[in-house]
C-alpha positions in Angstrom: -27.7 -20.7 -39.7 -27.7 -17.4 -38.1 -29.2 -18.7 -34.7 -27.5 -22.0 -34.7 -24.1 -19.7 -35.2 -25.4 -17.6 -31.9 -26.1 -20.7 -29.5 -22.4 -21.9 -30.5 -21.1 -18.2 -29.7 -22.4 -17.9 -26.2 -20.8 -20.7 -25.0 -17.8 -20.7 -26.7 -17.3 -17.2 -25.3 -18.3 -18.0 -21.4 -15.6 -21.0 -21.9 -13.1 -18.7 -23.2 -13.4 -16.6 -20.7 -12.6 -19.4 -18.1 -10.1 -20.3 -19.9 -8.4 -17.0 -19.9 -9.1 -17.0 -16.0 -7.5 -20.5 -15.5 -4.6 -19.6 -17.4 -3.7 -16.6 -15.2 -4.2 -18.3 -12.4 -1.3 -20.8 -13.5 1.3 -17.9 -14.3 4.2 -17.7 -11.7 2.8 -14.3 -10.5 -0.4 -16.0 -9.2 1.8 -17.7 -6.7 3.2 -14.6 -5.2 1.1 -13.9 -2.0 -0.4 -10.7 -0.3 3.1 -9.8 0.5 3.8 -8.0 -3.0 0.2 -6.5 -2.7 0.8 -5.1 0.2 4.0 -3.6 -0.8 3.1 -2.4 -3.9 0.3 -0.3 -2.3 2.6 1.3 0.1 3.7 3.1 -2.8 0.3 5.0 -3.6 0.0 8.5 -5.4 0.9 10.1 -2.0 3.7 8.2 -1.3 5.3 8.9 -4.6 4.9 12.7 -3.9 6.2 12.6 -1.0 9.1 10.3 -2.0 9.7 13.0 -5.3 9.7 15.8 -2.8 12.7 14.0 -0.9 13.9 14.1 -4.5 13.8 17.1 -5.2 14.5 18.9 -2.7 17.7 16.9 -1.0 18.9 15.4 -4.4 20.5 11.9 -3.9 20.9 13.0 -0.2 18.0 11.2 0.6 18.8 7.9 -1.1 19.8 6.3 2.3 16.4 6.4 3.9 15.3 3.5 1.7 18.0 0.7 2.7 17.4 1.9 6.5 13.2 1.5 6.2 13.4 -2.1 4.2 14.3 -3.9 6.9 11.6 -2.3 9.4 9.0 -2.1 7.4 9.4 -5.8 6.2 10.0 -7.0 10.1 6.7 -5.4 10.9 4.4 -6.6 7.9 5.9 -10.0 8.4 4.8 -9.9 12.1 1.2 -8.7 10.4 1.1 -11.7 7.9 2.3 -14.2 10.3 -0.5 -12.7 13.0 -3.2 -13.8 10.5 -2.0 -17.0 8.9 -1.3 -18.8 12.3 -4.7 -17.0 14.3 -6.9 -17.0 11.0 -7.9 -14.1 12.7 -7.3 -10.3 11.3 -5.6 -7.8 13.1 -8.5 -6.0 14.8 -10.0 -9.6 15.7 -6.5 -10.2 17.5 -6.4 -7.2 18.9 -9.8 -7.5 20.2 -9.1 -10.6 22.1 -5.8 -9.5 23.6 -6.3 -5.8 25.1 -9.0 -3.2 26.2 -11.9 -2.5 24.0 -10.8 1.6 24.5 -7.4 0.4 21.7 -9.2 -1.7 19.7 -12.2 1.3 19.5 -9.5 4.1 19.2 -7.3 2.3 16.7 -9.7 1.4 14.5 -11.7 5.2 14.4 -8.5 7.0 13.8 -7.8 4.5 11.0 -11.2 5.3 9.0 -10.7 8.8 9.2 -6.6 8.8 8.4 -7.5 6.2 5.0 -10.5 8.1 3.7 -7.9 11.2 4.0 -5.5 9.6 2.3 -8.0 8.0 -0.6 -9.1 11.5 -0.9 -5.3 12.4 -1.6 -4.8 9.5 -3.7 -7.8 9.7 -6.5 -7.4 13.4 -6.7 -3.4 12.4 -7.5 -4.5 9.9 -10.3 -7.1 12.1 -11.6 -5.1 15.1 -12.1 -2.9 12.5 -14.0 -5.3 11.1 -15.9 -6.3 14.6 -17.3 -2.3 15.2 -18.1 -2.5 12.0 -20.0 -6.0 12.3 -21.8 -6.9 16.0 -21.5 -10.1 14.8 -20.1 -11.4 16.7 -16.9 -9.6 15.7 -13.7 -13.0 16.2 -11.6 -14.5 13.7 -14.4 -11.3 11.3 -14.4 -11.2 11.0 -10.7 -15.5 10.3 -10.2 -14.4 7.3 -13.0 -11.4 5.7 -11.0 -13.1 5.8 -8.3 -16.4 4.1 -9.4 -14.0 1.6 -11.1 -12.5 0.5 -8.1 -15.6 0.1 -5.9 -17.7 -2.0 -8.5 -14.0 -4.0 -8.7 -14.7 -4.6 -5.4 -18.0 -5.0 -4.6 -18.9 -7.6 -7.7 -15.7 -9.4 -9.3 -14.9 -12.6 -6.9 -11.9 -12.1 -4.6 -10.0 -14.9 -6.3 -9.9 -12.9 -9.6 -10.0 -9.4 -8.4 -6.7 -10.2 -6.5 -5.0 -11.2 -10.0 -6.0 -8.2 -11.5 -3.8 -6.4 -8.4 -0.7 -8.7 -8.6 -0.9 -7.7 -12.7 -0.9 -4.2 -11.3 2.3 -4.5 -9.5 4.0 -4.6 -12.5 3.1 -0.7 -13.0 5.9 0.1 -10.6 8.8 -0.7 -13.1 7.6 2.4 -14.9 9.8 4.0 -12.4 12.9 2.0 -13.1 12.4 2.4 -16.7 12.5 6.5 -16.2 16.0 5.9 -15.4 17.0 4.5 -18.5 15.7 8.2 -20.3 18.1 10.1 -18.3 21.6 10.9 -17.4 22.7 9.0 -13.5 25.9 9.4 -12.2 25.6 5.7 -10.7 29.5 6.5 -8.9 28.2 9.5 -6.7 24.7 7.5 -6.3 26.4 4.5 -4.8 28.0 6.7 -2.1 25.9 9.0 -1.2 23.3 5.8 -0.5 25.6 5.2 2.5 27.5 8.3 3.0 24.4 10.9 2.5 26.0 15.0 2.9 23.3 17.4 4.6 22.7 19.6 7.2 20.0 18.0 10.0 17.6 21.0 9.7 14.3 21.5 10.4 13.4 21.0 6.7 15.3 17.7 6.2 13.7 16.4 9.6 10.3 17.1 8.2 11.3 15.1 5.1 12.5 12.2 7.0 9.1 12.0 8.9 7.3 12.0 6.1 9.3 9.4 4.2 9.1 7.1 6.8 5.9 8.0 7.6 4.5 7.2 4.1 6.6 3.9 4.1 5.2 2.3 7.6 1.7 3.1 7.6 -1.4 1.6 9.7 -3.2 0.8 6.8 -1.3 -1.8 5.5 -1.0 -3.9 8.9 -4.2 -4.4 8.8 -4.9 -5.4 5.5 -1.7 -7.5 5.5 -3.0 -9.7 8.3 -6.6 -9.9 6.8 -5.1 -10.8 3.0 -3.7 -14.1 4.5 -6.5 -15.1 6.3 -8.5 -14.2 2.7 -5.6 -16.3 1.0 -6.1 -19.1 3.9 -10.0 -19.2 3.3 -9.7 -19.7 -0.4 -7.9 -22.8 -0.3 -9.7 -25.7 0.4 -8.7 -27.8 3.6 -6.8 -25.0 5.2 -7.1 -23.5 8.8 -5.2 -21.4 11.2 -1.3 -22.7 11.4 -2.0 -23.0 15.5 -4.6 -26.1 14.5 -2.6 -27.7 11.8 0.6 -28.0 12.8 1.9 -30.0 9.8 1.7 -27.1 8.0 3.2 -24.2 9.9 6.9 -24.8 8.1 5.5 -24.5 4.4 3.7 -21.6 5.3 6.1 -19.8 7.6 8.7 -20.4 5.2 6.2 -18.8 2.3 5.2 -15.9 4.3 8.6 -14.8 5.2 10.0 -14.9 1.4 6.9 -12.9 0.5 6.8 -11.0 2.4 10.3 -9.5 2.6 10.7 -9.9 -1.7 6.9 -7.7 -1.5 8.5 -5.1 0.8 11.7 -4.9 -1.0 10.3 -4.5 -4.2 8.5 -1.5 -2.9 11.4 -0.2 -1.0 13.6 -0.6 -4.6 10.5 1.4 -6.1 10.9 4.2 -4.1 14.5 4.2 -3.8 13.8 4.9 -7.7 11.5 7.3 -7.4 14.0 9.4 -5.2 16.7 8.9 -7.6 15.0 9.7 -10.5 13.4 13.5 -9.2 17.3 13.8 -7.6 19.0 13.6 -11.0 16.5 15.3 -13.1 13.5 17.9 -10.5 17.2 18.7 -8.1 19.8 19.1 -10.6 17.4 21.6 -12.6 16.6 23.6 -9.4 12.9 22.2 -9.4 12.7 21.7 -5.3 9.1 22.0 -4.4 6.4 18.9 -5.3 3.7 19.1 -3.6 1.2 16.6 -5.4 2.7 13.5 -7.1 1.3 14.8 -10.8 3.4 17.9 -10.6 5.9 15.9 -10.0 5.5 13.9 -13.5 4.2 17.1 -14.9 8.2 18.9 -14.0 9.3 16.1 -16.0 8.5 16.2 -18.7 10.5 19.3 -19.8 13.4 18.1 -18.5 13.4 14.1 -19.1 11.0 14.3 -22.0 7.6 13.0 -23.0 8.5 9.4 -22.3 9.9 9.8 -19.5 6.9 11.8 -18.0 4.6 9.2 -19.5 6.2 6.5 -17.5 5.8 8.0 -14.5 2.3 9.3 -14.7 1.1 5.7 -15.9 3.3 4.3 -12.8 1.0 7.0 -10.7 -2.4 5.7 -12.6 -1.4 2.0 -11.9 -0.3 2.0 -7.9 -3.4 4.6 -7.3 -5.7 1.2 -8.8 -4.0 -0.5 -5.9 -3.7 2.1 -3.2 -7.1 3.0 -3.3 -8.5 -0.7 -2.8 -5.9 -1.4 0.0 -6.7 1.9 2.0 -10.5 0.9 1.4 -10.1 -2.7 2.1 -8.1 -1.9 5.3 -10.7 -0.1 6.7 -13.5 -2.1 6.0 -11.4 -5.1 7.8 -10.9 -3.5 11.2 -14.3 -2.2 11.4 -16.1 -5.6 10.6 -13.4 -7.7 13.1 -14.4 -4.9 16.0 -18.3 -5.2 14.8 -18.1 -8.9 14.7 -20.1 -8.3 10.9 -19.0 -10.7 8.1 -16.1 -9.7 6.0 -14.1 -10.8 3.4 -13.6 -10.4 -0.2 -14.1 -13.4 -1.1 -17.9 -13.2 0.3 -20.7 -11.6 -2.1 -21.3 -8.1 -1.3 -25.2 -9.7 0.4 -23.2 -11.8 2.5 -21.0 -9.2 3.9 -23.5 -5.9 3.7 -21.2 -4.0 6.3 -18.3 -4.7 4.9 -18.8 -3.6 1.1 -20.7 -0.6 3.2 -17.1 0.5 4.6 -15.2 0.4 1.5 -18.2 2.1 -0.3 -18.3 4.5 1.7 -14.7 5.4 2.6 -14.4 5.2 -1.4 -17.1 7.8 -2.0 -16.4 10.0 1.0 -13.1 10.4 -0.8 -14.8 11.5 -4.1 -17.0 13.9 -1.8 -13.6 15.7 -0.2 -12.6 16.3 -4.3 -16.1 18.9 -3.8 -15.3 20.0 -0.5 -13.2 23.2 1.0 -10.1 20.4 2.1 -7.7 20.5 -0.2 -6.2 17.2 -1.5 -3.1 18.5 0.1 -4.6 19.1 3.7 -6.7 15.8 3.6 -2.9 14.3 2.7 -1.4 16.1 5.4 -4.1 15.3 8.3 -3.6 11.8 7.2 0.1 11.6 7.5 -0.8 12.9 11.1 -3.4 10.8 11.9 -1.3 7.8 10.9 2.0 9.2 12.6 -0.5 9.2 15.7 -2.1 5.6 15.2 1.5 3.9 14.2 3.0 3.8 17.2 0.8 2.5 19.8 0.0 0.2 17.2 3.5 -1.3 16.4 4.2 -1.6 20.6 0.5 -3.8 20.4 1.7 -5.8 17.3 4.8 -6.4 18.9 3.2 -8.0 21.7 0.2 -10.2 20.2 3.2 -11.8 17.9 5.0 -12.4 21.3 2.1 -14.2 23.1 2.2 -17.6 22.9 -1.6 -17.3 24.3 -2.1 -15.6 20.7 0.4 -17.2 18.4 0.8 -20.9 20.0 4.2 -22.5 19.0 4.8 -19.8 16.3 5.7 -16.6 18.0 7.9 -14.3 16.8 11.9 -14.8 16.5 13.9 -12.3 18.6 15.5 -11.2 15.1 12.5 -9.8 14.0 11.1 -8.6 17.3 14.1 -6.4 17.5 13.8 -5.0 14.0 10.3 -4.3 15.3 11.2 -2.4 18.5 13.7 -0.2 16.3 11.0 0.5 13.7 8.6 1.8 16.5 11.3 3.9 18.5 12.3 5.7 15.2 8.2 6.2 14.5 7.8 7.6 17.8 10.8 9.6 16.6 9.3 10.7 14.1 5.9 11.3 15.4 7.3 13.8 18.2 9.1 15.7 15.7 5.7 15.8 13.5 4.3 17.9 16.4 7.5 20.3 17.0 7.2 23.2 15.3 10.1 24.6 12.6 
């Protein structure tokens, strides 16, 4: 009885397995596209610090930077998706095509070193958490998320991997949650969204680069792009948009919805996270954040346990994004310039340089947790790195989605090319000011 009861288990267990994977993929969020991904991992440990530190320091003040950035950021990541789904091409591919090699070369170099930075920043964020939470070492906690996310990577199929990130997402309403633990004057909140009161100073300026710089990064033009061609090759039948026509209106229609529902839910997110340091980190006189875990550590005195819990387990979840995005990212505008296989949807055998980039932009991060940089320097040559790349790379965006060598019949609608214009003259605002000192 004992081994007929073991050849029935086996089995039994693989099917209930599949069946557990068959059933997710049927849930409504399954549906949702790389546009909530994408948005989702905009909001990473270092975005959350700097978001609390607008917080914190400026109070609700600050509040009207997210309503401004929601609809450039979401004009410019459409531009990304729709680059990919009609070219089935990524980004780099695109841009390899269309311009110089010396762009496509300087683009793609500046991004490595900017997202291994920031990766740096973000595991050392989530394991500092992680030992708030557990009381385990953060050094120990941070070698542990990071190995998770790699072997995520590396050996669990892209078309389960990417469920477990849409499940993710979800860690973001932590943040809304922490609003219902405290006091919010929702009257003064409502105008000072649209009618902020502060003095332009050299301190403010700096905060308003960084928010926006946090909010439109490289990174995730990249990987938006490459996600739909990922999403494109895992269905079967389907090719780019500018060979099948028929269809181009389902699709276009799909991309546009989610991508601007992806970027609004992470614009809402950190509209929250500004509101919620503003009425708790401000009003207590708490004005300097530096690292997104002090920032749930200052809470907890003031908001309580819960209320710190929520948003160090928001931190923990949107790091388990982040750090695959940034990784990802990378991987995808090297292999599209090195004409190597890619894809997450290929075993790691089939696609050695690609798993080689994410490994190694995911360990080179652990390494900088050993090294004399600071998690807070490798954030801050990041944000500069990425202030630098941004630009250039917006104006070239811009134009591949306006080239009907490129995109066919589905270039860009002057709507959104004029969103996209404003979004770059306000980076390149805010990536001269990055360099003015004071």
């Amino acid at each position: 009885m004992p081994v007929s009861q073991n050849r029935v288990t086996g089995p039994r267990r693989v099917n209930a397995i599949q069946i557990f994977w068959e059933r997710l993929k049927e849930h409504p969020l399954s549906r949702i596209g790389p546009g909530l991904i994408t948005g989702v991992a905009d909001d990473d440990p270092s975005g959350i610090a700097t978001y609390s530190q607008a917080g914190a320091l400026f109070g609700l003040d600050m509040l009207w930077t997210m309503p401004l950035c929601f609809p450039l950021m979401a004009a410019i990541q459409s531009m990304c998706a729709r680059i990919g789904r009609v070219t089935g091409k990524g980004l780099a591919a695109n841009i390899k095509t269309a311009f110089p090699p010396i762009v496509l070369h300087g683009v793609v170099l500046l991004l490595l070193v900017a997202n291994t930075l920031n990766i740096a920043a973000d595991v050392a964020a989530m394991g500092e958490v992680a030992e708030l939470v557990t009381g385990f070492n953060r050094h120990l906690m941070t070698a542990v998320f990071v190995f998770a996310t790699l072997l995520l990577q590396v050996f669990i199929p892209y078309h389960r991997y990417v469920h477990f990130l849409k499940w993710l997402t979800l860690s973001l309403l932590a943040y809304a949650a922490v609003l219902f633990t405290v006091h919010v004057p929702w009257g003064q909140v409502a105008v000072r969204t649209f009618w902020p009161s502060f003095a332009m100073t050299s301190t403010a300026a700096a905060v308003i680069v960084g928010v926006f710089g946090t909010t439109i990064s490289p990174y995730l033009f990249f990987w938006q792009a490459s996600e739909e061609v990922e999403d494109m090759l895992e269905k079967p039948g389907s090719v780019p948009l500018v060979r099948d026509p028929g269809a181009a209106g389902s699709e276009l229609r799909r991309i546009r919805w989610d991508t601007w529902s992806g970027m609004f839910y992470s614009d809402l997110t950190a509209y929250f996270i500004i509101l919620a340091t503003a009425v708790t980190l401000h009003v207590a006189g708490i004005t300097d954040i530096q690292t997104a875990s002090q920032a749930a550590t200052a809470l907890r005195p003031i908001a309580g346990n819960f209320a710190f819990l929520l948003f160090a387990l928001g931190i923990l979840g949107v790091g388990l994004i982040g750090v695959p995005v940034l990784a990802g990212s990378a991987a995808y505008a090297l292999s599209e310039a090195m004409d190597w296989k890619w894809g997450l949807g290929r075993k790691a055998t089939d696609a050695r340089g690609f798993y080689g980039v994410i490994a190694v932009s995911v360990l080179a991060g652990l390494v900088i947790q050993y090294s004399p940089i600071s998690p807070m320097k490798a954030l801050f040559w990041s944000a500069v790195i990425n202030g630098v790349v941004a630009v250039p790379l917006m104006v070239v965006i811009i134009l591949l989605v306006s080239k009907k060598a490129v995109m066919g019949a589905y270039t860009m609608g002057r709507p959104i090319i004029i969103l996209g214009w404003i979004a770059t003259a306000i980076m390149t605002a805010a990536a001269v000011r990055m360099f003015i000192p004071g």
